[in-house]
C-alpha positions as CSV (number, residue, x, y, z in Angstrom):
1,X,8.8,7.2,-21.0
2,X,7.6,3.9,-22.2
3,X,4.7,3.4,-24.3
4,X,3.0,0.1,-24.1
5,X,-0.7,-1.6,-25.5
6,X,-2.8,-3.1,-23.2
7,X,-5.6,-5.7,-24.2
8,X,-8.6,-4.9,-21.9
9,X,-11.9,-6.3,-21.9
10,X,-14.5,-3.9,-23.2
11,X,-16.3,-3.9,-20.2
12,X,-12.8,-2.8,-18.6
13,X,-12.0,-0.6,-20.6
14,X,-15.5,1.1,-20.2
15,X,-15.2,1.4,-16.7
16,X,-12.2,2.9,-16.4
17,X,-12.6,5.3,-18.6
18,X,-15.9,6.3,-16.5
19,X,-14.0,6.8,-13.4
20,X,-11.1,8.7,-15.1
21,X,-13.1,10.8,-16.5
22,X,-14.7,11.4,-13.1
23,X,-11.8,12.0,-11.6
24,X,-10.9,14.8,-13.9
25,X,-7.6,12.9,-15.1
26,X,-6.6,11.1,-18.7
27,X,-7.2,7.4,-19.3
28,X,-3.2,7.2,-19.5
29,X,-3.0,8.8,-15.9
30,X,-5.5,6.9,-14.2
31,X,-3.9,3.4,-15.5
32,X,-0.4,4.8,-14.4
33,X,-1.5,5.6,-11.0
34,X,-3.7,1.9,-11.0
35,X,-0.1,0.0,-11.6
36,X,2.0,2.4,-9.3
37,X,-0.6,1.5,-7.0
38,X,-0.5,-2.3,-7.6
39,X,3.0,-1.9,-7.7
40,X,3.7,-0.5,-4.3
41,X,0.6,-2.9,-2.1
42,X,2.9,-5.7,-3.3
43,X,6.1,-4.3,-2.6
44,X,5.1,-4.0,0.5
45,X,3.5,-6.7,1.4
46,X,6.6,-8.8,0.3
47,X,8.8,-6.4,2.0
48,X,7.0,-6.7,5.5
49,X,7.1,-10.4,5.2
50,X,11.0,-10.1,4.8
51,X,10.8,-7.7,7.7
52,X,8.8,-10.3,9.8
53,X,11.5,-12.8,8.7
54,X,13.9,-11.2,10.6
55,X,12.0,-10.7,13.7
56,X,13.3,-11.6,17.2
57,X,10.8,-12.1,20.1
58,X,13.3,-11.8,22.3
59,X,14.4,-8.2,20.9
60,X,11.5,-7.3,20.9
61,X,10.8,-8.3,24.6
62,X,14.8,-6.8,25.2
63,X,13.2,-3.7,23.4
64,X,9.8,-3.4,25.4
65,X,11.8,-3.5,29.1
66,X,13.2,-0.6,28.1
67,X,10.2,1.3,27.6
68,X,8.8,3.2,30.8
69,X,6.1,1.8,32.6
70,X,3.7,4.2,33.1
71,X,-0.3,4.7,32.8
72,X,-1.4,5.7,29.1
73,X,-2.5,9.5,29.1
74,X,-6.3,9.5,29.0
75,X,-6.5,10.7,25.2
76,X,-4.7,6.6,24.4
77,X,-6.9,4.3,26.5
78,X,-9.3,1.9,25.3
């Protein structure tokens, strides 16, 4: 494990040491779990834009005729 400082505005700080401490978890926990967290929304984000990159309307059209047409069961309509 890595240990690291961190510069944070008091006011920051503060504040999330208020909500950690809410949460019943450690100051260290609660800014591991805020960068995993940051971490992973842009991850994704960059990895659905490669995704959408790669999309085909046509495949997905190719893809679509193969799906039955039939009503919606009552439960998944609108």
């Amino acid at each position: 494990m890595t240990a690291i400082n961190v510069r944070l505005p008091d006011s920051l700080h503060q504040m999330a040491k208020t909500v950690a401490t809410q949460d019943h978890i450690s100051l260290n926990q609660f800014i591991a779990s805020a960068v995993a967290e940051k971490i992973s929304a842009l991850t994704t984000e960059r990895y659905l834009e490669e995704r959408a990159q790669r999309g085909s309307k046509e495949k997905f059209l190719q893809a679509m005729s193969l799906a039955p047409s039939v009503e919606p069961e009552p439960f998944d309509r609108l």
